[in-house]
ROVOBA-171834 format. One record per residue (C-alpha): residue in one letter; x, y, z. Coordinates in steps of 0.2 Angstrom, whole numbers, plus 5000, padded with zeros to 4 digits. Each point is the difference from the previous one (the first is absolute). Example, Ala and Ser with C-alpha at 12.3 -4.5 7.8 and 13.67 -1.06 7.14 Angstrom:
REM ROVOBA-171834
<resn: a	c1: 5062	c2: 4978	c3: 5039>
<resn: s	c1: 5006	c2: 5017	c3: 4997>
This chain:
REM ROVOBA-171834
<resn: x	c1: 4851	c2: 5918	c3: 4336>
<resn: x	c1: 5004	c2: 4980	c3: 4996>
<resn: x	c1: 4992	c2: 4992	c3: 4986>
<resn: x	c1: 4989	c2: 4990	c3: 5014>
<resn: x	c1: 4994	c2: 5017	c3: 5008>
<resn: x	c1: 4994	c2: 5004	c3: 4984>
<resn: x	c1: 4991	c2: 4986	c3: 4994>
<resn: x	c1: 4992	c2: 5001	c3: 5018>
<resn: x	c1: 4984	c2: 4987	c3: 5003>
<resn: x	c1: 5004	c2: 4979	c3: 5001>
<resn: x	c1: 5001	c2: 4988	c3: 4989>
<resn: x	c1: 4985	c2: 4997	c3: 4993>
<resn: x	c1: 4990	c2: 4989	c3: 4984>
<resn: x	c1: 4996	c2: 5013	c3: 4987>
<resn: x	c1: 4992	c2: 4996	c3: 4982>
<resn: x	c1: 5003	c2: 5008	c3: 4982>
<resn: x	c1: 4988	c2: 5002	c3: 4989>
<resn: x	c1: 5012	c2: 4991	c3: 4986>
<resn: x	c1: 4995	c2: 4986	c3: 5011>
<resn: x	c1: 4981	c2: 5002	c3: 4995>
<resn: x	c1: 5003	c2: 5006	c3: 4982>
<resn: x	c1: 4989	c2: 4987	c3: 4993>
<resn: x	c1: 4988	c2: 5000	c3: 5011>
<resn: x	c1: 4997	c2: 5019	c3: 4998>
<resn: x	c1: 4999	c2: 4997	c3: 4979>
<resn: x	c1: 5017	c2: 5001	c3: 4997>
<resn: x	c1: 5000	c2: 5019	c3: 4996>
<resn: x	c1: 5013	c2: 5005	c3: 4987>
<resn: x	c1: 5016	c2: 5009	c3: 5007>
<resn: x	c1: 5001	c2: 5015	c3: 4991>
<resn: x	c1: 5014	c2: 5015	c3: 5003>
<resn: x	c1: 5007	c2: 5017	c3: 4996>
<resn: x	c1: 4992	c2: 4999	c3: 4982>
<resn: x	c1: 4982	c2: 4998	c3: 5004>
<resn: x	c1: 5000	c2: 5014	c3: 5013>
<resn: x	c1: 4987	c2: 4997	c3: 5013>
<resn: x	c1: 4989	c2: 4994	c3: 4987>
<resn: x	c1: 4994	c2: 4982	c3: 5009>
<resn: x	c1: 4999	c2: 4985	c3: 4990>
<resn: x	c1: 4981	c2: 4993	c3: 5003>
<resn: x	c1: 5000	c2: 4985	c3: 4991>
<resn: x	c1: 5002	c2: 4989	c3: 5018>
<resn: x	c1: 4986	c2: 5006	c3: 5008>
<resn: x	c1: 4989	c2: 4988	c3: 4991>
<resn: x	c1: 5011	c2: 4984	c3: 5005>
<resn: x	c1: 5002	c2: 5003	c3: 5016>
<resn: x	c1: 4995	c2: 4990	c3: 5015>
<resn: x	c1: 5002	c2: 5009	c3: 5014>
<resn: x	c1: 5002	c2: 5022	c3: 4998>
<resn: x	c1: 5012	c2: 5009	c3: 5010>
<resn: x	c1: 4988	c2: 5008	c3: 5009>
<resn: x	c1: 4993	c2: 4983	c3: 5009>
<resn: x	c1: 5021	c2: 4994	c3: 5001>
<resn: x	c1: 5003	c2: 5010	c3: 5018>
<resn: x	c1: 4984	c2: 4989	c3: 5008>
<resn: x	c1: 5004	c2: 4982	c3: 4992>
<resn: x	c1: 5019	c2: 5003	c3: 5004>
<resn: x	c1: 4995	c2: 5003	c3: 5019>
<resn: x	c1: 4989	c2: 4984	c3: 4999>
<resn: x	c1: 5015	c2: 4991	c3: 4992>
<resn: x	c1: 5012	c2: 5007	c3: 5018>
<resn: x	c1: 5010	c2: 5015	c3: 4993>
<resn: x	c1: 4998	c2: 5014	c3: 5003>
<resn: x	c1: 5016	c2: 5008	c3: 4989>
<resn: x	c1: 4998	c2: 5005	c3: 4982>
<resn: x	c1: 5010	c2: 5006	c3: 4986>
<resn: x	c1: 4991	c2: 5005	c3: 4984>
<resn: x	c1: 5007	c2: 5002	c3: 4981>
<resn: x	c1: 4997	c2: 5017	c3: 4993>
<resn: x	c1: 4989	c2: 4991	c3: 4985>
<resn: x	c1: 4987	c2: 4989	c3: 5013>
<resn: x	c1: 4991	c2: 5019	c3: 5002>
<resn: x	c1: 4987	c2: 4998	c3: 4987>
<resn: x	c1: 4998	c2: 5019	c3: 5004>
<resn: x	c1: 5011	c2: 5017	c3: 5004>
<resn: x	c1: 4985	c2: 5010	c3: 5003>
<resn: x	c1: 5002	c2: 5007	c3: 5018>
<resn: x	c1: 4982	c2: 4992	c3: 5004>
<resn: x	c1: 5004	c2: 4984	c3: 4998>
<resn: x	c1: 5019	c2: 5002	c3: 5007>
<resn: x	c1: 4990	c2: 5007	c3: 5018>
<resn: x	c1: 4989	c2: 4983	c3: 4997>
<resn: x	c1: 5015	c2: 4989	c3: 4999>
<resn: x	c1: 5008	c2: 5007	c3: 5016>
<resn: x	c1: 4981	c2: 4999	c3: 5008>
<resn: x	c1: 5001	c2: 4984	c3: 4996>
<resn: x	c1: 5017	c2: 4995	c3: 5008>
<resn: x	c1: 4995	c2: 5010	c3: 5018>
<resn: x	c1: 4983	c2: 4990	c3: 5000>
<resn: x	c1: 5012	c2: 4983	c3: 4997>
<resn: x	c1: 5014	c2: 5007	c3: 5011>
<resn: x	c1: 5011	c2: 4996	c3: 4986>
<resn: x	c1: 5016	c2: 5009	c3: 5003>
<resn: x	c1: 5007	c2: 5008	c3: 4980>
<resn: x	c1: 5018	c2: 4997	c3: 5002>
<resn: x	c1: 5003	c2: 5005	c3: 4984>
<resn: x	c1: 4996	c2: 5006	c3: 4982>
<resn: x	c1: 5011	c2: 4990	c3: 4988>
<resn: x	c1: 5004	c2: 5013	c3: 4984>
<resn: x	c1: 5004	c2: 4987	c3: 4989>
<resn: x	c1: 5008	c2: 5009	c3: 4984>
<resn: x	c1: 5006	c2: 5015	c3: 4995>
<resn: x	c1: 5020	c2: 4999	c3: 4996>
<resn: x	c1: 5010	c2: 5016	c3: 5011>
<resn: x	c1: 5016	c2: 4998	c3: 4990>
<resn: x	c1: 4994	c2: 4998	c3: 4983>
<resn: x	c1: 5010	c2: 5009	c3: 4987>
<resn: x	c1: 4988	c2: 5012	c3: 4993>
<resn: x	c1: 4982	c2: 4999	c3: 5011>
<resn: x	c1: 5008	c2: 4997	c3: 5018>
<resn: x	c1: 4993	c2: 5017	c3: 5004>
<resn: x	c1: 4981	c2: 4995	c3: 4993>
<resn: x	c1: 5002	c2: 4986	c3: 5010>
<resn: x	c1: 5007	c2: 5008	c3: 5013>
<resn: x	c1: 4983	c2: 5011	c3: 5002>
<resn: x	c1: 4988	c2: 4985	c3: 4996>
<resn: x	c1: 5007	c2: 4990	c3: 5016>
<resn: x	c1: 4997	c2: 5016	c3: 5009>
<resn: x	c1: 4983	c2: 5004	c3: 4997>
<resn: x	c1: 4997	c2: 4980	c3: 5006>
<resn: x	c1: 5007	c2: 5005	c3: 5019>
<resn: x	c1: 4984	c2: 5012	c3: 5000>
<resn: x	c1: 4991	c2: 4986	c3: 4994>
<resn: x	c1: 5007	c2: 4990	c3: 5016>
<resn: x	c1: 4997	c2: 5014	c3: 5012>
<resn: x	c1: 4983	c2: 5000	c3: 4994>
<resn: x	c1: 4999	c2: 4983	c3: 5004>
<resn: x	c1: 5007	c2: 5000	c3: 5018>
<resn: x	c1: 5014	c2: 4992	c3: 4995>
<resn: x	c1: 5016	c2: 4999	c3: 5013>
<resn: x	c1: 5013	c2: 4998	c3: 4985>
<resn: x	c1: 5002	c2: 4998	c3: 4979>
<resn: x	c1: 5011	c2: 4987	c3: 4993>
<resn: x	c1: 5009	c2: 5009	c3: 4984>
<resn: x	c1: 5012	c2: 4991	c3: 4986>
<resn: x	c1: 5018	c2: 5009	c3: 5003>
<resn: x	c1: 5005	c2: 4997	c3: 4981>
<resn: x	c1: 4999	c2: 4988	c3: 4986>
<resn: x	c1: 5014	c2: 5009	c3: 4990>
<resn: x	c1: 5019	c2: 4996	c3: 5005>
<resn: x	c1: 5012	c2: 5012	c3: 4992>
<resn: x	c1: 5015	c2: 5010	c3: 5010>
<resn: x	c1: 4989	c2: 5012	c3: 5008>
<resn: x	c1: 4984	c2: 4990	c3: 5002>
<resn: x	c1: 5004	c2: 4997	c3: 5022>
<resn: x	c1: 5003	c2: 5020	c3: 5001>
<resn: x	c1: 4984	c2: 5006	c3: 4989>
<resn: x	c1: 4989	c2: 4985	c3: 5012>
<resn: x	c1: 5006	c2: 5008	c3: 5016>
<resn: x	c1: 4998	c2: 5015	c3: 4994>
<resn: x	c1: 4982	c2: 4998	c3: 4994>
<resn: x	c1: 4995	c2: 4988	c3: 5015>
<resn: x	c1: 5006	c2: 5014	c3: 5014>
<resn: x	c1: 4986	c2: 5012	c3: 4988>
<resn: x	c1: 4987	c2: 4986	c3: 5002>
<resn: x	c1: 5007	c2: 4997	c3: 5019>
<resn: x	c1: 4994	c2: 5020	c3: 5003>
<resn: x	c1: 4987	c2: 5001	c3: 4992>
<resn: x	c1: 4993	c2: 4983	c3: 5008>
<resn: x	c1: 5004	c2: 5006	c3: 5016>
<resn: x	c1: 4990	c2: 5017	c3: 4999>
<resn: x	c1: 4984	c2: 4987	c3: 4997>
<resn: x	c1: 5005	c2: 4988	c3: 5016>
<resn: x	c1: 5007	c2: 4986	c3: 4989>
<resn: x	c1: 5017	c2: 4992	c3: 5001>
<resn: x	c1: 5005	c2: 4997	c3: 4982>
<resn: x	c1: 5009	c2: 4982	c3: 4997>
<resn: x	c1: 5008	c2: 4991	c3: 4986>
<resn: x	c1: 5004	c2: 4983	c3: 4996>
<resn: x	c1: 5014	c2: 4989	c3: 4994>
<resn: x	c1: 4991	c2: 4999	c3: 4984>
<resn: x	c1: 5007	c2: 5003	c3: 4981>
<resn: x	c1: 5014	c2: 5003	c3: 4992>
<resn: x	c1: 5006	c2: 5013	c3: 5010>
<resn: x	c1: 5000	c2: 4991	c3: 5016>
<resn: x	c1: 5004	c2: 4983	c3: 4997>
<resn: x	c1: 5016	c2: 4999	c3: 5008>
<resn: x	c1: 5003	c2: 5002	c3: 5019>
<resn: x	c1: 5014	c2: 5011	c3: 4996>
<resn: x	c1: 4987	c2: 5014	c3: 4992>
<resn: x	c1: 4990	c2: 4999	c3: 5013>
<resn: x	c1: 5012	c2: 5005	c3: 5012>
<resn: x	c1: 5007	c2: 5013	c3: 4989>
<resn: x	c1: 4982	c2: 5007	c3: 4997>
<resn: x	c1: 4996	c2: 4999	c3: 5022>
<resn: x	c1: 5015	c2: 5008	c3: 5002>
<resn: x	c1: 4995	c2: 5015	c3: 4990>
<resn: x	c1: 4982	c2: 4999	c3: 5007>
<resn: x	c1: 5006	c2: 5004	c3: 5019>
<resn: x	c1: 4984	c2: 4991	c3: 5006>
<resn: x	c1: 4989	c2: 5009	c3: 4991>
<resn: x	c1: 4994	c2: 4985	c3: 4990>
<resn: x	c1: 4994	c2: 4983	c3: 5007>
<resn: x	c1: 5004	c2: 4984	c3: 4993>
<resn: x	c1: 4987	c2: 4987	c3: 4994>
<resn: x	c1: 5008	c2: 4984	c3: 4999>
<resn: x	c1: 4993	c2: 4987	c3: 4988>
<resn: x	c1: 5005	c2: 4982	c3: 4999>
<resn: x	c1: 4995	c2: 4996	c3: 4983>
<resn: x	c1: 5009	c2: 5012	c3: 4991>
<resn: x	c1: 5018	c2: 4996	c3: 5001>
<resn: x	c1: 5006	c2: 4983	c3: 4992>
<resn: x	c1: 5016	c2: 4985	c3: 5001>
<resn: x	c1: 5008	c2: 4991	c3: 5012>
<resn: x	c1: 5008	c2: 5015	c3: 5010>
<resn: x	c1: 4983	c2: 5011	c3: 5002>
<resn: x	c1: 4998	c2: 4994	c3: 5018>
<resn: x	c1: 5018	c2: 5010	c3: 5004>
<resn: x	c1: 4996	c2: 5014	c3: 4987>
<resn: x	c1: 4983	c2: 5001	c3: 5010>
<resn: x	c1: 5008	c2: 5000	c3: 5017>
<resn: x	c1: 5010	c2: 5015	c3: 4997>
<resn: x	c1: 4986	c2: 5010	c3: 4997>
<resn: x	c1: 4990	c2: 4994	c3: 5012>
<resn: x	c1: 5001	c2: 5013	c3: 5013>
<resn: x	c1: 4994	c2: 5012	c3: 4991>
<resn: x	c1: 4983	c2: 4991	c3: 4999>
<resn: x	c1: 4985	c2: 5011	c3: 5007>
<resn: x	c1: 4989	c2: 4988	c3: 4991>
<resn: x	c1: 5000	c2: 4981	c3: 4993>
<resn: x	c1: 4993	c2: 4994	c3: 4983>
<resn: x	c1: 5001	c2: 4982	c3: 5005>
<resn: x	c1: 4996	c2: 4989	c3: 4985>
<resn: x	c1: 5002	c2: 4981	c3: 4997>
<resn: x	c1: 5002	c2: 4993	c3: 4984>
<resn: x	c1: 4987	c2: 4987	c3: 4997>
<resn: x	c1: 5002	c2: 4986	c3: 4986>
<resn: x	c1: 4984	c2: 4993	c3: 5001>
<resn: x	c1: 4983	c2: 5005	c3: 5009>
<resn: x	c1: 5006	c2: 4992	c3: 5016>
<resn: x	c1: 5017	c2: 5001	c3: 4999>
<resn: x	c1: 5013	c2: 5012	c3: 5003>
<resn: x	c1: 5018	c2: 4999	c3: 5003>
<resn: x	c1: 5000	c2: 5004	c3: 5020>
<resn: x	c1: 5018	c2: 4997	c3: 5002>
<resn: x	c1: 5003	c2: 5018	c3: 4992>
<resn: x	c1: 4985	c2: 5008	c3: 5006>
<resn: x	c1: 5009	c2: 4992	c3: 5019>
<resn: x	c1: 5015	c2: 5008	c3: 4996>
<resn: x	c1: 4994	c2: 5018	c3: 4995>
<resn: x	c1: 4989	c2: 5000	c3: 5015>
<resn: x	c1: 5016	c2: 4996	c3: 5012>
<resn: x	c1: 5011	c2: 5013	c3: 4992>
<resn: x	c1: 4986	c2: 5014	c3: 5005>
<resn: x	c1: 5001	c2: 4991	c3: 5017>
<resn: x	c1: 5016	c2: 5002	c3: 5001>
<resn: x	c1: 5001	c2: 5020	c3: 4994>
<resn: x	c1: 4988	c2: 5001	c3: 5014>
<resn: x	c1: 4985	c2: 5005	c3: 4989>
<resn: x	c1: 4988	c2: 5011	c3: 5005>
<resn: x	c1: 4983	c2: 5002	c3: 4990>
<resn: x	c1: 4988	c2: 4993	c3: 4990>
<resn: x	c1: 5005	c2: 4984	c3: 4991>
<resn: x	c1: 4986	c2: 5002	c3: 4984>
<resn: x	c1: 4996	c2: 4983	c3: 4992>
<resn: x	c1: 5004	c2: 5004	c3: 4982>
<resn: x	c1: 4989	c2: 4984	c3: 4990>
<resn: x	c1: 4999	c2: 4996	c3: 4982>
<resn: x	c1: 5001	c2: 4984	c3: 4998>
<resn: x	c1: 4991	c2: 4988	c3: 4988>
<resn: x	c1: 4986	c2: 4996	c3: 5014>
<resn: x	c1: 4986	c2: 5010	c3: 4994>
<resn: x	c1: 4993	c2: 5000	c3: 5017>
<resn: x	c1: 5011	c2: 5013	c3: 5005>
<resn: x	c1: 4994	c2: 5000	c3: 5020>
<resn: x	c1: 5005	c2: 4982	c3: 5000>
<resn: x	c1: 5018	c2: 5004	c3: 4994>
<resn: x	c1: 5001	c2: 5015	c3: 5011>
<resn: x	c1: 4994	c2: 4987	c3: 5015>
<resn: x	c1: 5017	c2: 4988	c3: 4994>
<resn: x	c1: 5010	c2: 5018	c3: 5002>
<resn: x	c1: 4992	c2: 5005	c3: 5016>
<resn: x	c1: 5004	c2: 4983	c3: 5010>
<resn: x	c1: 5019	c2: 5002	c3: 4997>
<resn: x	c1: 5000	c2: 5017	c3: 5003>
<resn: x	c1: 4992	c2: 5001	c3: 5019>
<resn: x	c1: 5016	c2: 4991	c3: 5005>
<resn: x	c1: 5009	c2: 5014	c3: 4999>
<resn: x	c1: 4989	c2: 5012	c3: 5008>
């Protein structure tokens, strides 16, 4: 099956919750070391809860959603059916469930970690996710790519047995060269999507280092880098669309937003009027 078979659908406007981070109280990003304990401090500050996010993003014309794995205020199996309720009522499509930390190759606690990010695929499934976004690595060492692969075809199994396609992202240590990547898909066989994010690689040659990864993209993290609240440096943001263009892209292109506007639907609205072109 080809890579464009198997991120099936169109292309498509999608949202992350990173892109609302504010607006839903800036919620701590916790990790393997806090368990499933969640951080409640944001509740207080924010504007807008997750559960009234599905209905103001339909409003707002998008009807695609990613959200961070610290934007649920709550892991209680009541409010995780409330959340998905509330998604079907908006007809707000969950493309994913970004699993932010945990660290597969780390030295000593890769297997903890390894666990943690496993029990957050249940957590997805719950939700009616249709994928979960993982981190491959953060630790490079001679045999970090061959303990990722071997971890992520674990995580591949096991998401699959819940209806999920697991992904990962050119994101951290481990993955931040083209050639890992492709060392790390080879082993993969398909089992694994690719996420590709624009924000994360850096210089003058990441628009090649970018392209030849770019066909492995099931989905897009398509970030702009703003200077100021209205501007943003659409020359790059031009460029990393058109590569996608020219891999022949298939997916959701998710508007990843934090920028110093604090109104955060305005900078999403900057993002959003670039994007359509390229649907």
């Amino acid at each position: 099956m080809g890579i464009s078979q198997i991120a099936g659908g169109q292309r498509r406007i999608s949202v992350s919750s990173w892109s609302l981070h504010r607006t839903l109280g800036s919620p701590k990003i916790y990790g393997v070391e806090q368990g499933f304990h969640v951080p409640h401090e944001a509740q207080q500050k924010a504007q807008m809860t997750l559960l009234e996010l599905p209905a103001r993003l339909a409003t707002f014309g998008i009807t695609t959603l990613e959200i961070c794995h610290f934007h649920l205020p709550s892991l209680d199996r009541g409010y995780l059916a409330e959340v998905r309720s509330a998604l079907q009522a908006a007809q707000i499509e969950l493309f994913s469930l970004l699993i932010d930390e945990g660290d597969l190759t780390h030295p000593q606690h890769a297997e903890q970690d390894q666990a943690w990010i496993q029990h957050w695929l249940e957590i997805a499934a719950d939700l009616g996710a249709r994928r979960a976004r993982v981190i491959a690595g953060k630790s490079v060492s001679e045999d970090a790519l061959s303990r990722s692969a071997q971890a992520l075809r674990s995580l591949a199994e096991r998401a699959e047995s819940l209806g999920l396609r697991l992904m990962t992202e050119n994101w951290f240590a481990l993955l931040s060269q083209p050639q890992a990547v492709h060392s790390l898909f080879d082993q993969l066989e398909q089992r694994v999507g690719l996420c590709l994010d624009f924000g994360n690689w850096k210089g003058p040659d990441k628009y090649a280092r970018l392209a030849s990864i770019a066909g492995y993209a099931e989905s897009c993290h398509a970030k702009a880098h703003f200077f100021v609240p209205d501007q943003f440096d659409q020359e790059d943001y031009v460029r990393c669309l058109a590569l996608t263009r020219d891999a022949h892209f298939v997916g959701p292109y998710t508007l990843i937003y934090d920028g110093p506007e604090a109104d955060e639907w305005r900078g999403l609205t900057r993002e959003r009027a670039i994007v359509q072109q390229y649907l």
